[in-house]
TORKOL-4160 file (C-alpha; in steps of 0.2 Angstrom, whole numbers, padded with zeros to 4 digits, m for minus):
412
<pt num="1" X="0126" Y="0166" Z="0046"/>
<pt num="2" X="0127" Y="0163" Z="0028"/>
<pt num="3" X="0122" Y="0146" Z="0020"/>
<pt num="4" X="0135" Y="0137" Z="0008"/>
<pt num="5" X="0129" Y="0130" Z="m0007"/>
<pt num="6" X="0147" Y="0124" Z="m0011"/>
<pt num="7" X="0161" Y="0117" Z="0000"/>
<pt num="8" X="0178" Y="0108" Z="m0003"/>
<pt num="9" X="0174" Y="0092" Z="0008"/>
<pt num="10" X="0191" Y="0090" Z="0018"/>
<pt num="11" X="0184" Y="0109" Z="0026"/>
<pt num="12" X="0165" Y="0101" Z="0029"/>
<pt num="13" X="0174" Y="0088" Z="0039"/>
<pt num="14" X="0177" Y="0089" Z="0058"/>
<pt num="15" X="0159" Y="0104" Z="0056"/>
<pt num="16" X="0151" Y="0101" Z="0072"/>
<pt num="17" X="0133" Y="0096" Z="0067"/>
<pt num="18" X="0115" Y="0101" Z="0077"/>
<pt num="19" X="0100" Y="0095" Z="0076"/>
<pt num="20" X="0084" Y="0107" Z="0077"/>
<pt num="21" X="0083" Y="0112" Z="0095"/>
<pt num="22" X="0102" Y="0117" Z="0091"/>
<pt num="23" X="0108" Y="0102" Z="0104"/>
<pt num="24" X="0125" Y="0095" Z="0098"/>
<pt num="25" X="0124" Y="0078" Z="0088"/>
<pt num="26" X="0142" Y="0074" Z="0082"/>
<pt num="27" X="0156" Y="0080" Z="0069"/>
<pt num="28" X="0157" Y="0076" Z="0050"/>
<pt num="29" X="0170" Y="0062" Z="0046"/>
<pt num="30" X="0168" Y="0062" Z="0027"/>
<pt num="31" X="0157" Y="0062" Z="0012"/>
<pt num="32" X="0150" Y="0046" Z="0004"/>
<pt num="33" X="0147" Y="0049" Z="m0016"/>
<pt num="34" X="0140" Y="0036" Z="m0029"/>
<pt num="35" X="0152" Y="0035" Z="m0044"/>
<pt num="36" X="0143" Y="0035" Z="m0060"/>
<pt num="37" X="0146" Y="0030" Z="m0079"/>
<pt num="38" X="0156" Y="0043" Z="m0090"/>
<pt num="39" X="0159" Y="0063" Z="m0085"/>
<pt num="40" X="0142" Y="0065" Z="m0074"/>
<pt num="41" X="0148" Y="0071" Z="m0057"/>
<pt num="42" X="0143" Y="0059" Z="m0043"/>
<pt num="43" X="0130" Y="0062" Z="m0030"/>
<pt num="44" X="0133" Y="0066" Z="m0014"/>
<pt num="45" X="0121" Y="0051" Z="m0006"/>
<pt num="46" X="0126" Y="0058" Z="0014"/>
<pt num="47" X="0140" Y="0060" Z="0027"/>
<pt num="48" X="0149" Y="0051" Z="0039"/>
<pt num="49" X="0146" Y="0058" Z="0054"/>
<pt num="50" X="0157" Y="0053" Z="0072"/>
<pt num="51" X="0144" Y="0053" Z="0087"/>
<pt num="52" X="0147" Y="0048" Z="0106"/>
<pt num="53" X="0160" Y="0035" Z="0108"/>
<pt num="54" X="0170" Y="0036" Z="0093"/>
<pt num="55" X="0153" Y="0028" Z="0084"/>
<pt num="56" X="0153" Y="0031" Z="0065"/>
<pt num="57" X="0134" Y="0033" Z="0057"/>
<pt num="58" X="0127" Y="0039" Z="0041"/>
<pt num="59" X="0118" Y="0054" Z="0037"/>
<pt num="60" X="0107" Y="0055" Z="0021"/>
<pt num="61" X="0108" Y="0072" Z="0012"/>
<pt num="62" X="0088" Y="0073" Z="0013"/>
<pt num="63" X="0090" Y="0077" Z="0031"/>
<pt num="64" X="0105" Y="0094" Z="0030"/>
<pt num="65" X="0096" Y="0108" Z="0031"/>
<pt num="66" X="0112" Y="0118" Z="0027"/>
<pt num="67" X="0129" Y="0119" Z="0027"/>
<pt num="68" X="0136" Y="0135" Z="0037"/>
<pt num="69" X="0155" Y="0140" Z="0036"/>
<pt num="70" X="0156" Y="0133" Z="0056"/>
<pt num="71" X="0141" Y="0119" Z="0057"/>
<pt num="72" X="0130" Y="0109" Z="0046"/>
<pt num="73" X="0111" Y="0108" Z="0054"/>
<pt num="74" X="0097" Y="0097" Z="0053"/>
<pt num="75" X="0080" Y="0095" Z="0047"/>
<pt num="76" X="0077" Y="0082" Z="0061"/>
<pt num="77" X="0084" Y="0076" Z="0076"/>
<pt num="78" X="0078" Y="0056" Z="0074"/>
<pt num="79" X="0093" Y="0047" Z="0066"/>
<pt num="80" X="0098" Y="0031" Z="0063"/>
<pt num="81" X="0113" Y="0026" Z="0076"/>
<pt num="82" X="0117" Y="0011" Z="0065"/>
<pt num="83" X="0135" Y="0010" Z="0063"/>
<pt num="84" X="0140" Y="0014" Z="0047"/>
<pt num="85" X="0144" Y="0001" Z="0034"/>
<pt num="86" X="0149" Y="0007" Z="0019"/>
<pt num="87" X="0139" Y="m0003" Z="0004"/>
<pt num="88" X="0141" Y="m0009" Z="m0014"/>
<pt num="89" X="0144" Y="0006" Z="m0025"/>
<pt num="90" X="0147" Y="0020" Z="m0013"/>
<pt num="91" X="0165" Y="0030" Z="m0010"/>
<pt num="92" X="0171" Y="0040" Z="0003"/>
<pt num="93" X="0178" Y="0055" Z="m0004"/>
<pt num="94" X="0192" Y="0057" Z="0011"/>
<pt num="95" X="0195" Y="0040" Z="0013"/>
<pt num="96" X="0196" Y="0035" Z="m0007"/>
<pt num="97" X="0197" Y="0047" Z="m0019"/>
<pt num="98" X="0209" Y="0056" Z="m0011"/>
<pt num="99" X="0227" Y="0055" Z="m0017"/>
<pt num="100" X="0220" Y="0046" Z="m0032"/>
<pt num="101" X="0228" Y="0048" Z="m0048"/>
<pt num="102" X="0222" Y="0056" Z="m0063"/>
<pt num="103" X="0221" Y="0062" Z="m0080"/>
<pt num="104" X="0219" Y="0081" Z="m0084"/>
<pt num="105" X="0211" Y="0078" Z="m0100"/>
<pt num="106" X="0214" Y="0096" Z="m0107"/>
<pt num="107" X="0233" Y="0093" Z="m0108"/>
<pt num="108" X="0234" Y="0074" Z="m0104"/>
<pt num="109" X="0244" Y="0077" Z="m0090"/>
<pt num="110" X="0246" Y="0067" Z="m0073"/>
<pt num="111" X="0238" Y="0071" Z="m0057"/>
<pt num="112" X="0233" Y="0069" Z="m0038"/>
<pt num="113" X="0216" Y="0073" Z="m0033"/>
<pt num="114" X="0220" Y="0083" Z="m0014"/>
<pt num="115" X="0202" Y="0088" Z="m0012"/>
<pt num="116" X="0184" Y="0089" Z="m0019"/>
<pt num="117" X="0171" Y="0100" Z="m0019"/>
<pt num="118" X="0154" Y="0097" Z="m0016"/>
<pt num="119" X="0138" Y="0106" Z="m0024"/>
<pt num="120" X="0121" Y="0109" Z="m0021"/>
<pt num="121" X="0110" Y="0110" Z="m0037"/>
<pt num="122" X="0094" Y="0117" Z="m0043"/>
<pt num="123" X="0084" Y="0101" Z="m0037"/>
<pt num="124" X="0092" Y="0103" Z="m0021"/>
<pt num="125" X="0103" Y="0088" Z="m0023"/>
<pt num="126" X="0123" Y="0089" Z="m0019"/>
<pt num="127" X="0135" Y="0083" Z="m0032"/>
<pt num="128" X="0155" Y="0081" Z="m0034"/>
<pt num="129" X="0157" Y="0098" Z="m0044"/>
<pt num="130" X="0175" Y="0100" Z="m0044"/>
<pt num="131" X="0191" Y="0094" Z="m0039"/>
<pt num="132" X="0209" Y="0100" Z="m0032"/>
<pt num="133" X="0221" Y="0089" Z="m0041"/>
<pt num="134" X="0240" Y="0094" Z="m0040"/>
<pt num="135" X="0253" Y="0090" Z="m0052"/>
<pt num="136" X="0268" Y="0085" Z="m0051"/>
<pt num="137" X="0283" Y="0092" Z="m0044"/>
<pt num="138" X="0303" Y="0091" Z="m0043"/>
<pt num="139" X="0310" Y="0081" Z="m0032"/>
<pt num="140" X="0293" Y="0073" Z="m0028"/>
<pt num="141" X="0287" Y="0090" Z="m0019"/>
<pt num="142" X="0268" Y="0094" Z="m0026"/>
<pt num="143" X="0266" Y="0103" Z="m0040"/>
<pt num="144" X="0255" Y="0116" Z="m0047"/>
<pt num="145" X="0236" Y="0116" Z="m0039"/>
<pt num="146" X="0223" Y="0116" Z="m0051"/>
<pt num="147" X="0204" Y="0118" Z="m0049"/>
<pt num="148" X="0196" Y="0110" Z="m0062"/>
<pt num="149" X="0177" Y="0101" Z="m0065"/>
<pt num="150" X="0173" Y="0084" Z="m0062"/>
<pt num="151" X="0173" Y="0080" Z="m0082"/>
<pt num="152" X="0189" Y="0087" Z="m0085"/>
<pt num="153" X="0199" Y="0073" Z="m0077"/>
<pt num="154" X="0199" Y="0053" Z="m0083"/>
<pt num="155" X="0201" Y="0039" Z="m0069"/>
<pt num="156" X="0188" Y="0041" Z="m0057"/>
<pt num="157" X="0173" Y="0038" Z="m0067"/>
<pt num="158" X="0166" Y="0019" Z="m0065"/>
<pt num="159" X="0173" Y="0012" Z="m0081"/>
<pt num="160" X="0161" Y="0008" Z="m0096"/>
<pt num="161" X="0173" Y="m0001" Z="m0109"/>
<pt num="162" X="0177" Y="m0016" Z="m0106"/>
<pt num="163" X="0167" Y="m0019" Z="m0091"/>
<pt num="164" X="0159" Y="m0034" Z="m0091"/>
<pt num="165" X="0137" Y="m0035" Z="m0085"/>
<pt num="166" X="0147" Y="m0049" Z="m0074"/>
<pt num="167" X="0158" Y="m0037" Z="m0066"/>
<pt num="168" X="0143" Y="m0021" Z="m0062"/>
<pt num="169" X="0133" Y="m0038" Z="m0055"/>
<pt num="170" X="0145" Y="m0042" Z="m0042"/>
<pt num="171" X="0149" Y="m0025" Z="m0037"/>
<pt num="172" X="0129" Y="m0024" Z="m0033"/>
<pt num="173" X="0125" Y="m0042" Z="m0027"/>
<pt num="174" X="0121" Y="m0034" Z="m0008"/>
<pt num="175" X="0109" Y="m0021" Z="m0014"/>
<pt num="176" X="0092" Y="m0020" Z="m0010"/>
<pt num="177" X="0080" Y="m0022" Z="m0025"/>
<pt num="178" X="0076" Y="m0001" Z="m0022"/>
<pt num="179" X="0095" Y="0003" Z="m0022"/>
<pt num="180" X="0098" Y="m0008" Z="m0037"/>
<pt num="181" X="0086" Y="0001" Z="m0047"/>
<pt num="182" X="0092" Y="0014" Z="m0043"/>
<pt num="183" X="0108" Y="0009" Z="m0048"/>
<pt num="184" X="0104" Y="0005" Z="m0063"/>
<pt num="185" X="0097" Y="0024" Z="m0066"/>
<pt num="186" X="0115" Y="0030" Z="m0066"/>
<pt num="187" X="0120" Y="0015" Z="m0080"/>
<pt num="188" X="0119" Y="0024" Z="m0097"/>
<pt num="189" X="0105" Y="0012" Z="m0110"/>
<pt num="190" X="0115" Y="0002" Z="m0116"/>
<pt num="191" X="0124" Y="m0003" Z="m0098"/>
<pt num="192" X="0105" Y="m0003" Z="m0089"/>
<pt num="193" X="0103" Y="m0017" Z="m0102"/>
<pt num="194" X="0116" Y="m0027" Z="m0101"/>
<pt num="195" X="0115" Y="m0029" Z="m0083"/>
<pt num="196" X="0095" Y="m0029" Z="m0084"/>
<pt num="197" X="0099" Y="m0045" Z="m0096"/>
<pt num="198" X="0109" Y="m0055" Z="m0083"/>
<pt num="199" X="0099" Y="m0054" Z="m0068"/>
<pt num="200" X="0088" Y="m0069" Z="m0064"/>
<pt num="201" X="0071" Y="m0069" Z="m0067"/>
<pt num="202" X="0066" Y="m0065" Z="m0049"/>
<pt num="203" X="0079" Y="m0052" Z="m0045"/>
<pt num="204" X="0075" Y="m0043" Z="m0062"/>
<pt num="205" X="0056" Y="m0044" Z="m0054"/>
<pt num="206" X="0061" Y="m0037" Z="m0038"/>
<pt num="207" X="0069" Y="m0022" Z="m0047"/>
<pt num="208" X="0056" Y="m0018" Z="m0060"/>
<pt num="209" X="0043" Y="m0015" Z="m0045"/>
<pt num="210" X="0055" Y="m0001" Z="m0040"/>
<pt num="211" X="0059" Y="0008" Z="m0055"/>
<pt num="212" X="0046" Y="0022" Z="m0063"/>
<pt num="213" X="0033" Y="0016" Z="m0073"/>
<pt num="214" X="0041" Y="0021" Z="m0092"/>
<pt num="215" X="0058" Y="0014" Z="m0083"/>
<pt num="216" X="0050" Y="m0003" Z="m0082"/>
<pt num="217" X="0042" Y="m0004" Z="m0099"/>
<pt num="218" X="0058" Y="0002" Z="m0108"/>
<pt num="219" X="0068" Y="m0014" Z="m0099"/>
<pt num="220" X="0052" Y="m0025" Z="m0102"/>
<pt num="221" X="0054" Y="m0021" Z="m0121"/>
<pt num="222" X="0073" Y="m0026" Z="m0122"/>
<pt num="223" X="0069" Y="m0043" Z="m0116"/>
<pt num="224" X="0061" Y="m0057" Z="m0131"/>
<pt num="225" X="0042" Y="m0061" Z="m0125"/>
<pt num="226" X="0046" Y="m0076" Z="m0115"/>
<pt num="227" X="0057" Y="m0071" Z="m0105"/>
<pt num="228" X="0049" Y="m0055" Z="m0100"/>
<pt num="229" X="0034" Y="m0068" Z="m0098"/>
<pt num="230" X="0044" Y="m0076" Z="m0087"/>
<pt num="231" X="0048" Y="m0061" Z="m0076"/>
<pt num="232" X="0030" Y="m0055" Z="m0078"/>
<pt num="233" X="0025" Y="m0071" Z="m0066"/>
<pt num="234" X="0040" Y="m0067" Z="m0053"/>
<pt num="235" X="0033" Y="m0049" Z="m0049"/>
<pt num="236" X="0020" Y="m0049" Z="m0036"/>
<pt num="237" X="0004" Y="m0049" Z="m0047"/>
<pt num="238" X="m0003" Y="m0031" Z="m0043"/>
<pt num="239" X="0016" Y="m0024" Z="m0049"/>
<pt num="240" X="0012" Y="m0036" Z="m0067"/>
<pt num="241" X="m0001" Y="m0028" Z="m0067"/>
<pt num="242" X="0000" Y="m0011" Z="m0065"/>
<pt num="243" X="0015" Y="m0014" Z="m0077"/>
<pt num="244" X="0004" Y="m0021" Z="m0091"/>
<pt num="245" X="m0008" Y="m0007" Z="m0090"/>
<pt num="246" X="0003" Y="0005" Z="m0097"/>
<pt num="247" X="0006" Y="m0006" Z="m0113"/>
<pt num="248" X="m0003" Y="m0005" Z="m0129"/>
<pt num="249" X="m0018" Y="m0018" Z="m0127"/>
<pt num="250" X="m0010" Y="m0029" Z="m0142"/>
<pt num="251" X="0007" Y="m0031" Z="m0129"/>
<pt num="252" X="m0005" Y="m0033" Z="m0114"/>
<pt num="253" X="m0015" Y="m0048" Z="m0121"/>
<pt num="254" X="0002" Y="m0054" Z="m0131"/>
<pt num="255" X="0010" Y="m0056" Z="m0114"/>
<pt num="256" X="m0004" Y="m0062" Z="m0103"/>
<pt num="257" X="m0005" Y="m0075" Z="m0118"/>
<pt num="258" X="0013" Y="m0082" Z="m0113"/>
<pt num="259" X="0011" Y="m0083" Z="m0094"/>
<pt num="260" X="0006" Y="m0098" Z="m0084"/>
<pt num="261" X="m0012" Y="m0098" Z="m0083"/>
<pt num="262" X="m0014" Y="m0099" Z="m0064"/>
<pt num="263" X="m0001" Y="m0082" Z="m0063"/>
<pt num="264" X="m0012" Y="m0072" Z="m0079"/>
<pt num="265" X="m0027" Y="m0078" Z="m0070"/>
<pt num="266" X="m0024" Y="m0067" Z="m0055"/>
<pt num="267" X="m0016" Y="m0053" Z="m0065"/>
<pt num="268" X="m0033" Y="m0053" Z="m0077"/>
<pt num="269" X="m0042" Y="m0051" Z="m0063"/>
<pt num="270" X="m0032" Y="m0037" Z="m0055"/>
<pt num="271" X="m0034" Y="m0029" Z="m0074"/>
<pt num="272" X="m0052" Y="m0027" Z="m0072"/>
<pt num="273" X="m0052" Y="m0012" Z="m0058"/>
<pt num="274" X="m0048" Y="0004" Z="m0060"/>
<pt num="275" X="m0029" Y="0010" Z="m0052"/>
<pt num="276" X="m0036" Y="0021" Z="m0039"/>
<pt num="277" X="m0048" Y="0008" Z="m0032"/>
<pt num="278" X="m0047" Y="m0004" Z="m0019"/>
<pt num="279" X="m0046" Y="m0018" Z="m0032"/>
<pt num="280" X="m0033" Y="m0009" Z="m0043"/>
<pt num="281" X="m0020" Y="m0006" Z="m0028"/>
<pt num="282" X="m0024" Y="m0023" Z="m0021"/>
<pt num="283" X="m0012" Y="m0042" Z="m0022"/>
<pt num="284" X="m0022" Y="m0056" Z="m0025"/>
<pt num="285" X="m0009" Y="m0066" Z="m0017"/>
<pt num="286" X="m0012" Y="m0062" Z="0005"/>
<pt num="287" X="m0010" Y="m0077" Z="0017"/>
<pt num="288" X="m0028" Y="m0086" Z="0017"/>
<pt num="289" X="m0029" Y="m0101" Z="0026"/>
<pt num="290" X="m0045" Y="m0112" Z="0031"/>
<pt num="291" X="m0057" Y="m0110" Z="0046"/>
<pt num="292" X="m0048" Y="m0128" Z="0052"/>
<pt num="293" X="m0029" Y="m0120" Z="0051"/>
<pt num="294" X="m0021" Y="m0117" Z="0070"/>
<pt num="295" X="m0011" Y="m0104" Z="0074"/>
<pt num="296" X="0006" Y="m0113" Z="0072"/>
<pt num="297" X="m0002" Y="m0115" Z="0055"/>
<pt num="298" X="m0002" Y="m0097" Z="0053"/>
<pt num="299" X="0013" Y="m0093" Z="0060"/>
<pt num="300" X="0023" Y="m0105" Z="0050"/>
<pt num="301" X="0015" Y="m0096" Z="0035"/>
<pt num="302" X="0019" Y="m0078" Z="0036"/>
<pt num="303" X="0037" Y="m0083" Z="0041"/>
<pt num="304" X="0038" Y="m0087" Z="0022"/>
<pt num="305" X="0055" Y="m0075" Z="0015"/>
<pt num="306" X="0046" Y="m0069" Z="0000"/>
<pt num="307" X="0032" Y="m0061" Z="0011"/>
<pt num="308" X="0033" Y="m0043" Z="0014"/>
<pt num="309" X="0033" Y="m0036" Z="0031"/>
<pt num="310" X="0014" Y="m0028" Z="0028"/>
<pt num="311" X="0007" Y="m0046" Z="0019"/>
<pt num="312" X="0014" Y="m0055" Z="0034"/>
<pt num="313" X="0007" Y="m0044" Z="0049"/>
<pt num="314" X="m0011" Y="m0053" Z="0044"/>
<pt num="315" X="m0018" Y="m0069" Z="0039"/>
<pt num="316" X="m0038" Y="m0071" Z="0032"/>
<pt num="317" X="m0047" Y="m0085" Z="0034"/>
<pt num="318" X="m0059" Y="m0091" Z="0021"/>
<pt num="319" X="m0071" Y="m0106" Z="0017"/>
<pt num="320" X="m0063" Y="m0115" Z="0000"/>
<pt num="321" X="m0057" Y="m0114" Z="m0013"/>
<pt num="322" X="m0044" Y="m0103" Z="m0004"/>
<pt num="323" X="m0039" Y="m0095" Z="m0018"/>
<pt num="324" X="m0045" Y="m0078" Z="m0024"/>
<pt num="325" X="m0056" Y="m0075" Z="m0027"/>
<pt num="326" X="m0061" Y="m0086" Z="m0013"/>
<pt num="327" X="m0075" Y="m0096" Z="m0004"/>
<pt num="328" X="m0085" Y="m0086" Z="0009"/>
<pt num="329" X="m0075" Y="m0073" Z="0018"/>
<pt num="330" X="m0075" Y="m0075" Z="0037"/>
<pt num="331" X="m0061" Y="m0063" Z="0047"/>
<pt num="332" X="m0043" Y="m0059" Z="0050"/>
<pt num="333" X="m0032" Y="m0061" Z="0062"/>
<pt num="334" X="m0015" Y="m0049" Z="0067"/>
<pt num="335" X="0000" Y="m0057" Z="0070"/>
<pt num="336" X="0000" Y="m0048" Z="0085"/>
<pt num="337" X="m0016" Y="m0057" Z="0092"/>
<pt num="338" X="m0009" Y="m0074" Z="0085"/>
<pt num="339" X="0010" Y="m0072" Z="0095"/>
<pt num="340" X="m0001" Y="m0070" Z="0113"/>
<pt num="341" X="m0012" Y="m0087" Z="0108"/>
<pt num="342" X="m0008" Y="m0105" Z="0112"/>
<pt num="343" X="m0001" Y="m0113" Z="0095"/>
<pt num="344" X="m0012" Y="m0127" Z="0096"/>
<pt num="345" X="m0030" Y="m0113" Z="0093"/>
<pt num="346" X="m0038" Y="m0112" Z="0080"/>
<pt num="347" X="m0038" Y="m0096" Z="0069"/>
<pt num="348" X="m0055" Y="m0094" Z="0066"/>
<pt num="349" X="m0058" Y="m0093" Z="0085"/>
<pt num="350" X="m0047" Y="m0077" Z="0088"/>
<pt num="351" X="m0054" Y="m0067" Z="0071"/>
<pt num="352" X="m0054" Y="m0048" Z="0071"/>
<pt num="353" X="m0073" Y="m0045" Z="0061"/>
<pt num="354" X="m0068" Y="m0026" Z="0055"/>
<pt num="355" X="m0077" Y="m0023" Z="0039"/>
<pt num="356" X="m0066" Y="m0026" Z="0023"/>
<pt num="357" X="m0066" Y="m0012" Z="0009"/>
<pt num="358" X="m0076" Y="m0014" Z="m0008"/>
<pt num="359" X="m0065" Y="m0016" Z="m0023"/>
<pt num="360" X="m0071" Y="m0002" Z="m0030"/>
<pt num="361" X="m0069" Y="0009" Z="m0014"/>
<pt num="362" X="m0058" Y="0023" Z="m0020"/>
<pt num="363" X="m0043" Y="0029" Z="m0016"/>
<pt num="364" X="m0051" Y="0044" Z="m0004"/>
<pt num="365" X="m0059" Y="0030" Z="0007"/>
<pt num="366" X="m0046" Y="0017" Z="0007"/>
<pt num="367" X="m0033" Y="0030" Z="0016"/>
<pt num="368" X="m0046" Y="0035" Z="0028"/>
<pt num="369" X="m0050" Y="0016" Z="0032"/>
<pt num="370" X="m0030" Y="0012" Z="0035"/>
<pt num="371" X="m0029" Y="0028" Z="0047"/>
<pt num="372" X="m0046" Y="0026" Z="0056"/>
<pt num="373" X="m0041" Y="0006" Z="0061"/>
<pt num="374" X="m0020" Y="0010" Z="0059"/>
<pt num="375" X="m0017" Y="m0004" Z="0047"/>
<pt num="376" X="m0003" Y="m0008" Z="0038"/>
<pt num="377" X="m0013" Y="m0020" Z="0027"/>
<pt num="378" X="m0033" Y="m0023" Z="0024"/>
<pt num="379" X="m0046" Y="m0036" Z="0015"/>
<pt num="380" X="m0056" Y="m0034" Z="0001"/>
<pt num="381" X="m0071" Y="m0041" Z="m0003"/>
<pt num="382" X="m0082" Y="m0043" Z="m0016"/>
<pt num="383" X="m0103" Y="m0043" Z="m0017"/>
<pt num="384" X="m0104" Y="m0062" Z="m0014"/>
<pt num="385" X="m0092" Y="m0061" Z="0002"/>
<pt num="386" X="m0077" Y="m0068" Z="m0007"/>
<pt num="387" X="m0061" Y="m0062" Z="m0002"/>
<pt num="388" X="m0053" Y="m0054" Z="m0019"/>
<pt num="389" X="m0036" Y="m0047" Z="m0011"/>
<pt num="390" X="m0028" Y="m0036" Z="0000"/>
<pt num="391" X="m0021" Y="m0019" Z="0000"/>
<pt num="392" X="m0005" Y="m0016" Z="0008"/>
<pt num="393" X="0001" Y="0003" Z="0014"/>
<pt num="394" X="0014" Y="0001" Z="0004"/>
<pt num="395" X="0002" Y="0002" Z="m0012"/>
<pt num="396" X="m0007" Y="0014" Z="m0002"/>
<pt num="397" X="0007" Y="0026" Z="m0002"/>
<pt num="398" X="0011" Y="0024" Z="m0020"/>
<pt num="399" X="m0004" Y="0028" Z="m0026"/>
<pt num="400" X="m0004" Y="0045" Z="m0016"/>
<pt num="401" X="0016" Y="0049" Z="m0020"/>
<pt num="402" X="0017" Y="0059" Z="m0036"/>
<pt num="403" X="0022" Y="0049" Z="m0051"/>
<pt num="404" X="0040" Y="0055" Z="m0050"/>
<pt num="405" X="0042" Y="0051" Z="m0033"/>
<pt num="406" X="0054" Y="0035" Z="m0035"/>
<pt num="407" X="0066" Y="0048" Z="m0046"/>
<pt num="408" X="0068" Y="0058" Z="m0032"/>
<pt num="409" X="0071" Y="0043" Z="m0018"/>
<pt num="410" X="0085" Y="0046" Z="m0010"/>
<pt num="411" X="0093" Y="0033" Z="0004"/>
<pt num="412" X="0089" Y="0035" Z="0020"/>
């Protein structure tokens, strides 16, 4: 059966889809495209497929293996049976774009779009190639049907003049920090900017630490030295810091200079390991509490909002000062073992005494130590027993994705 690599979405909706084992898993509804700034064809982010019951759910693009002229297939057969909710920033082709007017630029002449036509390209990706739009007819019949690309019509495009940061803000207040920066990808310099500008201090953190490395410096370089100062401090302190090591040592030491002591202090100290090393992956900020603390204590603590899912699924307990580097390390303790204890116990009496990682383990032997005791975050400790941090998976991972990798994201 021959693969498509180009299909008018209205003829991919109702293809029966099938997982690998060639077992049914539902029809396509529609496509779901993020609009983008200018004449740049939209992405194609997934589909809308229809499964038992009527149920509606999405399915990211990253998982079609092809498109055949009677059936999409799979890559996989896990999917997520979420109901699908469309988000900030995302169109249904079907449901939207259709019967929208336009502008055929080449002669300035109305239009309606009947049907657009989806592309895969070199990287693999799928975009909004072209469009049907028909003009107008006598009497109010359709007119003439012309094929034409995506930049040779005005009106669909998200609009750049006279569209205020304030406006792209609202349109992407319910995005996660990883689809906002992604976002803001699409935005052209000047746009990125703007809306970079007129995000508070601890969203703009939150969105840094999911942008590429050269996408972070060159937002951190529109902002005046306080202010990106300010947002240093909001990023968690192995982020700041991986950050500042990519500046020149005169902007490192400039903006370290500008930040609250107690937050440079922990970034310094992050500063002095290599990247690929236990200590360069590492946050000096895990939950440490003292041998005294119970477990209500603890549980009270990695319910905190800010914590991520890895920080909180362990708490280390430490002698003062508690913290890091700090007094004499003594154990951890999973969230799992505290959830099974009485609330009243104390901590230090239900410690797990696994062996914490050297900062200056490297990478090689900080992925086999996460798969040999299938953790999803571990200590480490210095010399002088003293706890100094603790590597998440997360951090893990980044370290072994290539450096592109967060360019290639994709939802889902």
């Amino acid at each position: 059966m021959t693969t498509v690599t180009r299909a008018y979405v209205s003829r991919v909706a109702g293809l029966t889809v099938f997982d690998p084992d060639g077992d049914r898993v539902g029809k396509v509804r529609d496509a779901v495209v993020a609009l983008r700034v200018g004449t740049a064809p939209p992405r194609v982010l997934g589909l809308v497929l229809e499964v038992v019951a009527r149920r509606r759910i999405f399915l990211p693009m990253g998982r079609v293996t092809r498109i055949d002229a009677g059936a999409v297939v799979l890559s996989t057969g896990t999917l997520s049976l979420r109901h699908f909710e469309q988000r900030a920033g995302e169109t249904l082709v079907l449901g939207e774009l259709l019967d929208r007017r336009v502008t055929l630029l080449e002669d300035d002449r109305p239009g309606v779009v009947v049907d657009a036509s989806m592309e895969q390209t070199r990287t693999g990706d799928w975009a909004l190639t072209r469009l049907a739009v028909a003009e107008p007819g006598r009497f109010g019949r359709r007119g003439q049907l012309r094929q034409v690309a995506w930049d040779e019509v005005g009106g669909l495009a998200l609009q750049e003049a006279g569209q205020s940061a304030e406006a792209l803000l609202a349109a992407y207040r319910e995005l996660k920090p990883a689809d906002l920066a992604h976002a803001l990808q699409e935005l052209p310099d000047k746009r990125r900017f703007e809306v970079a500008a007129d995000l508070d201090d601890e969203r703009l953190a939150d969105v840094l630490g999911e942008l590429p490395e050269a996408e972070q410096i060159t937002i951190l370089g529109t902002l005046d030295d306080d202010r990106a100062a300010d947002v240093l401090e909001e990023m968690d302190p192995d982020d700041a810091a991986d950050l500042l090591n990519e500046l020149p040592n005169v902007d490192r030491h400039r903006l370290l200079s500008l930040m609250e002591p107690d937050e440079a202090k922990s970034v310094r100290q992050l500063l002095e390991y290599s990247e690929d090393t236990a200590g360069g992956m590492m946050t000096s900020e895990p939950v440490i509490l003292a041998p005294d603390a119970t477990i209500a204590e603890a549980l009270a603590r990695v319910r905190a909002e800010e914590l991520t899912p890895s920080l909180a699924s362990q708490v280390y307990v430490c002698r003062p000062p508690s913290a890091t580097p700090t007094g004499r390390y003594l154990g951890l303790a999973h969230i799992q073992r505290l959830l099974r204890e009485p609330p009243f116990t104390l901590v230090s009496g239900v410690l797990d005494d696994l062996e914490p990682l050297r900062p200056e383990a490297p990478l090689a032997e900080v992925t086999r130590y996460f798969a040999t005791y299938n953790l999803v975050a571990a200590p480490v400790v210095d010399g002088a027993g003293r706890l100094l941090g603790a590597v998440t998976v997360d951090d893990v991972m980044d370290a072994l994705l290539p450096d592109d990798w967060r360019d290639r994201a994709r939802r889902g």
